[in-house]
MIMI-432178 format. One line per field, with one value per residue: residue number from 1; residue in three letters; y, z, x of N, C-alpha, C, O in turn. Coordinates in steps of 0.001 Angstrom, whole numbers, plus 500000, padded with zeros to 6 digits. Atoms other than C-alpha are relative to their C-alpha. Example, Ala and Ser with C-alpha at 12.3 -4.5 7.8 and 13.67 -1.06 7.14 Angstrom:
% residues 2
nr = c(1:2)
rest = c(ALA:SER)
n_north = c(498810:498810)
n_up = c(500000:499940)
n_east = c(500890:499180)
ca_north = c(495500:498940)
ca_up = c(507800:507140)
ca_east = c(512300:513670)
c_north = c(501200:501090)
c_up = c(500000:500730)
c_east = c(500900:499230)
o_north = c(501181:502198)
o_up = c(500665:500899)
o_east = c(501936:499739)
//
This chain:
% residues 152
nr = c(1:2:3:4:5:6:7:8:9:10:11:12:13:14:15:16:17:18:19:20:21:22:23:24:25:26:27:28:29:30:31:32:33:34:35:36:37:38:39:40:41:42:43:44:45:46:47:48:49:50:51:52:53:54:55:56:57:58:59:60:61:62:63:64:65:66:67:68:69:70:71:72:73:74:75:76:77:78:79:80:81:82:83:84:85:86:87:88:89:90:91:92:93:94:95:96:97:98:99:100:101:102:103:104:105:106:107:108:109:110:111:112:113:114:115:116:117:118:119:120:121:122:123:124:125:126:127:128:129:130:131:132:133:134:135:136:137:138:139:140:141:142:143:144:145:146:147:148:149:150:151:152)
rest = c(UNK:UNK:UNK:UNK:UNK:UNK:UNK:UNK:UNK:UNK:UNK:UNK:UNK:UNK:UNK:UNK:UNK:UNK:UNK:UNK:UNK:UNK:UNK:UNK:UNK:UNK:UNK:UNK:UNK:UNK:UNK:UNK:UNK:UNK:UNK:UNK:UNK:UNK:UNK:UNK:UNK:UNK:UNK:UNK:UNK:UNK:UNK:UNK:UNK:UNK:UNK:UNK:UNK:UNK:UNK:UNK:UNK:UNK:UNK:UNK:UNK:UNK:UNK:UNK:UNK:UNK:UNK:UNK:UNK:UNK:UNK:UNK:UNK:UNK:UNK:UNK:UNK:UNK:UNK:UNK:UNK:UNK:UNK:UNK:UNK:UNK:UNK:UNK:UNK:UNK:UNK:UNK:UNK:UNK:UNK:UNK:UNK:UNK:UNK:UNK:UNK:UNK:UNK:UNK:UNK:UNK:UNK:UNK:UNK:UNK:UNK:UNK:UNK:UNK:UNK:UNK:UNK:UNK:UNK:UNK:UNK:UNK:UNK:UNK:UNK:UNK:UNK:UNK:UNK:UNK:UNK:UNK:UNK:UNK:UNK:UNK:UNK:UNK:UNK:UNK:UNK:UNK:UNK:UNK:UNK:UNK:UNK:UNK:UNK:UNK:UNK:UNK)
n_north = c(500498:500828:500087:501307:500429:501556:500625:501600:500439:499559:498767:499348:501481:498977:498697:500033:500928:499835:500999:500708:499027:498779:500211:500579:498908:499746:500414:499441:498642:499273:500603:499009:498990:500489:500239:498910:499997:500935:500265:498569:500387:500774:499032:498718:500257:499898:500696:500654:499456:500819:499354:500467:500065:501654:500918:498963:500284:501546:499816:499685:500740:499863:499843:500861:500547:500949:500498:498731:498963:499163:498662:499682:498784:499918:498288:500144:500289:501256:501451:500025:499871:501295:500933:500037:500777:501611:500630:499795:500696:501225:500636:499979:501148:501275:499569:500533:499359:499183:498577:499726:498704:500945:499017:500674:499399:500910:500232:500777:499553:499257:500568:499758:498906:499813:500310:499085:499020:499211:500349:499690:500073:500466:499285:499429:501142:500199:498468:500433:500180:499224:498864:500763:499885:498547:499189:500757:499801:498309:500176:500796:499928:499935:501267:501140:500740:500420:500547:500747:499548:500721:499179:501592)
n_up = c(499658:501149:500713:501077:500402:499523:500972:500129:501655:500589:499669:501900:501056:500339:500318:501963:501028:499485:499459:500990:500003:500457:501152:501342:499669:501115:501397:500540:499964:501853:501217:500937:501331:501312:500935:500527:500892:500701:501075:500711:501462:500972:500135:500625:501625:500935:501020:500124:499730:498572:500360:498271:499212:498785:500138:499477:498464:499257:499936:498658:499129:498380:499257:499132:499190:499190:499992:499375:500656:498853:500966:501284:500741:501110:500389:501232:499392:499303:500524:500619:499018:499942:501000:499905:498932:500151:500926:499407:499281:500405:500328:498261:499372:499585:500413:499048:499772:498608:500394:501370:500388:500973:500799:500224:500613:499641:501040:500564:501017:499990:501190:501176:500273:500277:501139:500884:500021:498953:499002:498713:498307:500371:499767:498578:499613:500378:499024:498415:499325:500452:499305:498623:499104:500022:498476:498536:499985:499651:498668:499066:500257:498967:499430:501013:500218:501156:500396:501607:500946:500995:500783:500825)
n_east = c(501317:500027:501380:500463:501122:500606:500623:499900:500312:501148:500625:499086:500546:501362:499572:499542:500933:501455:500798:501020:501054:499860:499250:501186:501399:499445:500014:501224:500051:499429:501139:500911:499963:500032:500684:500920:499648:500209:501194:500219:499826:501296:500775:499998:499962:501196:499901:500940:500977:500332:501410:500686:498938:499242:498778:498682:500285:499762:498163:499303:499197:500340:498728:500406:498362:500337:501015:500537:500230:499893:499909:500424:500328:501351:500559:501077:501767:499961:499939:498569:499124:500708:499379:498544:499681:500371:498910:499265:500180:499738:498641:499268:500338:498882:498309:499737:498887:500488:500496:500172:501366:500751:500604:500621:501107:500539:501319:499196:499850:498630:499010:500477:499111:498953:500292:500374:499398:500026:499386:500633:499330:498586:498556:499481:499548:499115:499221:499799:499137:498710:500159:500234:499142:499285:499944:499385:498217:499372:501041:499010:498289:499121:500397:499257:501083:500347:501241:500140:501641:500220:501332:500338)
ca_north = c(287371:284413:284361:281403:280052:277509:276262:272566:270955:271069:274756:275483:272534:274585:277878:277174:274566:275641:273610:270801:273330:276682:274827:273234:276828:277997:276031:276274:279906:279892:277054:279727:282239:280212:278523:281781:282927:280004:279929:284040:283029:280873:282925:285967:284143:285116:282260:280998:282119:281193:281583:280325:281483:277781:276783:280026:279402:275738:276791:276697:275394:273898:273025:269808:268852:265255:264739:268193:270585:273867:276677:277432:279919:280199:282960:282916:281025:278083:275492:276332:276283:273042:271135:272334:271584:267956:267548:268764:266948:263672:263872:264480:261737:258763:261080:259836:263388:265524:268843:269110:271628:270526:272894:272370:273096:271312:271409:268499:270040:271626:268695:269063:272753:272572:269864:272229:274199:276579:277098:276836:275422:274152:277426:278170:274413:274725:278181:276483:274616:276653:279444:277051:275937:279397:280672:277191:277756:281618:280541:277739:279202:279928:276351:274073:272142:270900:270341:267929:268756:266602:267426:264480)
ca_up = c(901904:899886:898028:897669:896118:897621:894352:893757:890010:889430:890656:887208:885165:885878:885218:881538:880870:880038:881720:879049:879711:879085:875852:874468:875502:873100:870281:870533:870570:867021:865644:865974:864335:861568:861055:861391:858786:856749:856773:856664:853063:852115:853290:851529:847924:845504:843431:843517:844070:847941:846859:850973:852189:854095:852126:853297:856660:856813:856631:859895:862398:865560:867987:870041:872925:874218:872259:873929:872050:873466:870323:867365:865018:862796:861468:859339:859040:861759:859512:857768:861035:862313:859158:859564:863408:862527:859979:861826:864815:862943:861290:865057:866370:867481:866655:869071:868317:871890:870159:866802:864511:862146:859125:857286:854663:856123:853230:851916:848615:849077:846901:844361:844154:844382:841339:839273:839724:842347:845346:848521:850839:848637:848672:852277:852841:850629:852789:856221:856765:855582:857537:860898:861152:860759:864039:866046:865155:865880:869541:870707:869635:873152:874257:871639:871327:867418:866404:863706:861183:859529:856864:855943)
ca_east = c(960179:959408:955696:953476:950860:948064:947031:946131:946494:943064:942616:945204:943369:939895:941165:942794:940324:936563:934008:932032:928747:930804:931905:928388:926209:929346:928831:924770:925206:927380:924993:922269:924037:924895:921813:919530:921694:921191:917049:916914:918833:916270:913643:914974:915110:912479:912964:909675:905878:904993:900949:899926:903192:903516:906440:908604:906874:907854:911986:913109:915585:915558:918649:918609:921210:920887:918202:916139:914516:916871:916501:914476:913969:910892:908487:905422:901976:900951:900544:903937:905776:903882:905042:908684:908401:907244:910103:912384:911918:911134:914856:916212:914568:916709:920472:922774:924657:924966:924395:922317:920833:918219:917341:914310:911792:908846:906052:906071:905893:909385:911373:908695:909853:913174:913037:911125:914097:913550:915779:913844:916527:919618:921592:921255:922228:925054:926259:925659:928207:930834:929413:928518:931963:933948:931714:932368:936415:935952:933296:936242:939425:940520:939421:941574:938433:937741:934333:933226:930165:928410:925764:923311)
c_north = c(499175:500302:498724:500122:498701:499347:498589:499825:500551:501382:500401:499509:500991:501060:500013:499075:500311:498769:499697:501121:501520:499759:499561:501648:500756:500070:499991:501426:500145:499026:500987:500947:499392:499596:501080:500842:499308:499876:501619:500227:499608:500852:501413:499729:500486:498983:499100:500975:499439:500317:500528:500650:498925:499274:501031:499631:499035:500257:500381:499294:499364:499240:499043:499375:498383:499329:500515:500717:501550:501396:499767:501313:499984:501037:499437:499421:498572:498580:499474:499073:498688:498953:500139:499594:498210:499814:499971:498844:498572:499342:500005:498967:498787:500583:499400:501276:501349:501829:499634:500702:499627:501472:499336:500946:498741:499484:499296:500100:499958:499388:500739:501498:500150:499027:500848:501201:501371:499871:499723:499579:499718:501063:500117:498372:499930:501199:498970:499533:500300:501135:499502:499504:501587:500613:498752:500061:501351:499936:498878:500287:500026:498504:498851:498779:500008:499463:499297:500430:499460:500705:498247:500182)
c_up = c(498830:499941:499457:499957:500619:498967:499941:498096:499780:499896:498568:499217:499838:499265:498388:499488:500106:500239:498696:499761:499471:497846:498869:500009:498647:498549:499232:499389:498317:499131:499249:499245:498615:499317:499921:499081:498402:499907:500062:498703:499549:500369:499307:498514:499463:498864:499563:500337:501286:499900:501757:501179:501078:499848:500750:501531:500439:500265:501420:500674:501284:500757:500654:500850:500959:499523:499932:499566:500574:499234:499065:499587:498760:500274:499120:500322:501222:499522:499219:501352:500664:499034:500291:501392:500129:499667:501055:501761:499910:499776:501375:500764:500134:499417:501845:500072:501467:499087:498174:499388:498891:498754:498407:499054:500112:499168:499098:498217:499485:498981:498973:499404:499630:498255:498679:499662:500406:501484:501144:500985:499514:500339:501071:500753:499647:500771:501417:500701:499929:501366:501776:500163:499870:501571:500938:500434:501000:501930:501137:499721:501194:501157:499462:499873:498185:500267:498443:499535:498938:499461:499311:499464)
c_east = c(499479:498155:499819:499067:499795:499217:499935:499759:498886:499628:500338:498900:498219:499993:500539:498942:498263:499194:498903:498999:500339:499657:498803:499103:501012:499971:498171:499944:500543:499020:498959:500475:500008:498813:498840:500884:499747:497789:499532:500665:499316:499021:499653:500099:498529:500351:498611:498749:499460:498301:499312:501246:500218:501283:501272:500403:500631:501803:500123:500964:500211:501748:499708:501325:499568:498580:498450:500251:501194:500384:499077:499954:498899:499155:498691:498391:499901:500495:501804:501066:499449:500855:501463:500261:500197:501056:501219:500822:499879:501886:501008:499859:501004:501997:500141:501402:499646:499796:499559:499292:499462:499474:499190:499346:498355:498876:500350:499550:501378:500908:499373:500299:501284:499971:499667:501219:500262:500894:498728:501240:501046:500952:500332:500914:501334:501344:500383:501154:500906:499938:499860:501532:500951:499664:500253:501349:499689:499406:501255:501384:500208:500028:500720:498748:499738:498657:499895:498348:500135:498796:499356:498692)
o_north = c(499670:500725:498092:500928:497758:498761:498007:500426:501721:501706:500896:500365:501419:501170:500798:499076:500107:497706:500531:501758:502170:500447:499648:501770:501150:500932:500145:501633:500852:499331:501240:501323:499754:499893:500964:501898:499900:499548:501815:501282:500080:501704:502017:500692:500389:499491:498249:502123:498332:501293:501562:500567:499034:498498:500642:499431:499014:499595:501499:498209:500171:499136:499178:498857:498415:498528:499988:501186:501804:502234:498556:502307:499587:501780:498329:499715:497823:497700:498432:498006:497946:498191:499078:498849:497494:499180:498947:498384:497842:498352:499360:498570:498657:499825:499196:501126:502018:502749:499196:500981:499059:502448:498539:502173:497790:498403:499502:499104:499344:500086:501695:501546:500715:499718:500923:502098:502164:498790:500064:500170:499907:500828:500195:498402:499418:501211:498605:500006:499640:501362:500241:499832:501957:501045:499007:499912:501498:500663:498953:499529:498889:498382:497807:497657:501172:498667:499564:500690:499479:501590:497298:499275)
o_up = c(497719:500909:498569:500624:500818:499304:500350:497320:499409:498992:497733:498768:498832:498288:497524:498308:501116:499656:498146:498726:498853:496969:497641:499108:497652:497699:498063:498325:497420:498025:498071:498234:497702:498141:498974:499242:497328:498858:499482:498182:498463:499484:499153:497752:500143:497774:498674:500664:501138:500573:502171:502406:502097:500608:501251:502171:501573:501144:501875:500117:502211:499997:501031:500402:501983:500149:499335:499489:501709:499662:498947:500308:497645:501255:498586:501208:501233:499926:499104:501250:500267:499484:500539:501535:500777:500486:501547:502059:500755:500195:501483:501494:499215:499008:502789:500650:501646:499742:497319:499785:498072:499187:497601:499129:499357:499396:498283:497624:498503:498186:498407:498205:498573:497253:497701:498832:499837:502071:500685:502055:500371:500976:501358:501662:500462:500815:501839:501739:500575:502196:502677:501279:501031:502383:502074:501592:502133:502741:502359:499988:501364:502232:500108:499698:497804:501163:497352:500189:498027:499974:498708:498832)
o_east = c(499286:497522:500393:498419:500561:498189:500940:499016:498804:498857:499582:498137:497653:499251:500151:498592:497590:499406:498184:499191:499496:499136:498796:498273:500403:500193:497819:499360:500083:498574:498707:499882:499266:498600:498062:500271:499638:497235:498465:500307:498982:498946:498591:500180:497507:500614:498626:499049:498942:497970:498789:501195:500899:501863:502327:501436:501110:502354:499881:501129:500275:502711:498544:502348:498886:497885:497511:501387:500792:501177:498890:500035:499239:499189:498641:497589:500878:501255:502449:501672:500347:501711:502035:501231:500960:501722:501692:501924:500399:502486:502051:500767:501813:502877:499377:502479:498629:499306:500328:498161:500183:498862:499670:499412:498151:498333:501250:499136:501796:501537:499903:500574:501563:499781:500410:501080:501013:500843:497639:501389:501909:501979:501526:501744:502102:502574:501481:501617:501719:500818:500255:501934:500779:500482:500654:501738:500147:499979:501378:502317:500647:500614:500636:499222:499611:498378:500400:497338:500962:498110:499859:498152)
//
């Protein structure tokens, strides 16, 4: 008694291959870990005196696919979180990349800090992308999909 299958190419081609949408909800998903990783580092430095707490506040991240807001993570006072929304959103503005995560210290103090020689956002910047690609490898290994990361 012979046994068949009514499979068509594509039925295979679906089945081993994840669908574009499995593959970006994927790679949002390890962005956020990485980058709430990355500003709960900066947030957890004591390298400085936050008097207003707005500069801690202003560290945040936001996630944009296509362009569209579709994650954040932030904590603290309004005005903090305001300023880091602005920034954030300003440096997003006109990317032409389909998934991006923006991490920020939005008070525009923040150089003048770091300068002085205070971290506020360098170390977690300097973690991120080490730590952001490790979970997109570990989120698409079964997909053979390569992601590129840029830092600018």
């Amino acid at each position: 008694m012979p046994i068949t299958f009514n499979l068509k190419t594509q039925d295979i081609v679906d089945w081993l291959v994840p669908p574009q949408e499995d593959i970006e909800k994927r790679c949002i998903k390890a962005l956020r870990r990485a980058m709430y990783d990355a500003v709960n580092y900066a947030k957890g430095l004591n390298t400085y005196k936050d008097r207003t707490s707005h500069l801690r506040s202003s560290v945040l991240f936001r996630t944009y696919k296509d362009g569209v807001l579709v994650d954040e993570f932030c904590s603290g006072t309004a005005e903090g979180i305001s300023n880091g929304r602005e920034l954030a959103d300003k440096k997003a503005s006109g990317s032409q990349t389909k998934i991006l995560s923006v991490c920020v210290a939005g008070m525009n103090y923040a150089s003048y800090v770091e300068g002085k020689g205070f971290d506020v956002l360098t170390g977690a910047e300097l973690r991120v992308e080490k730590i952001a690609k490790e979970y997109l490898d570990d989120a698409l290994k079964d997909t053979g999909v390569k992601v590129e990361i840029k830092n600018y």
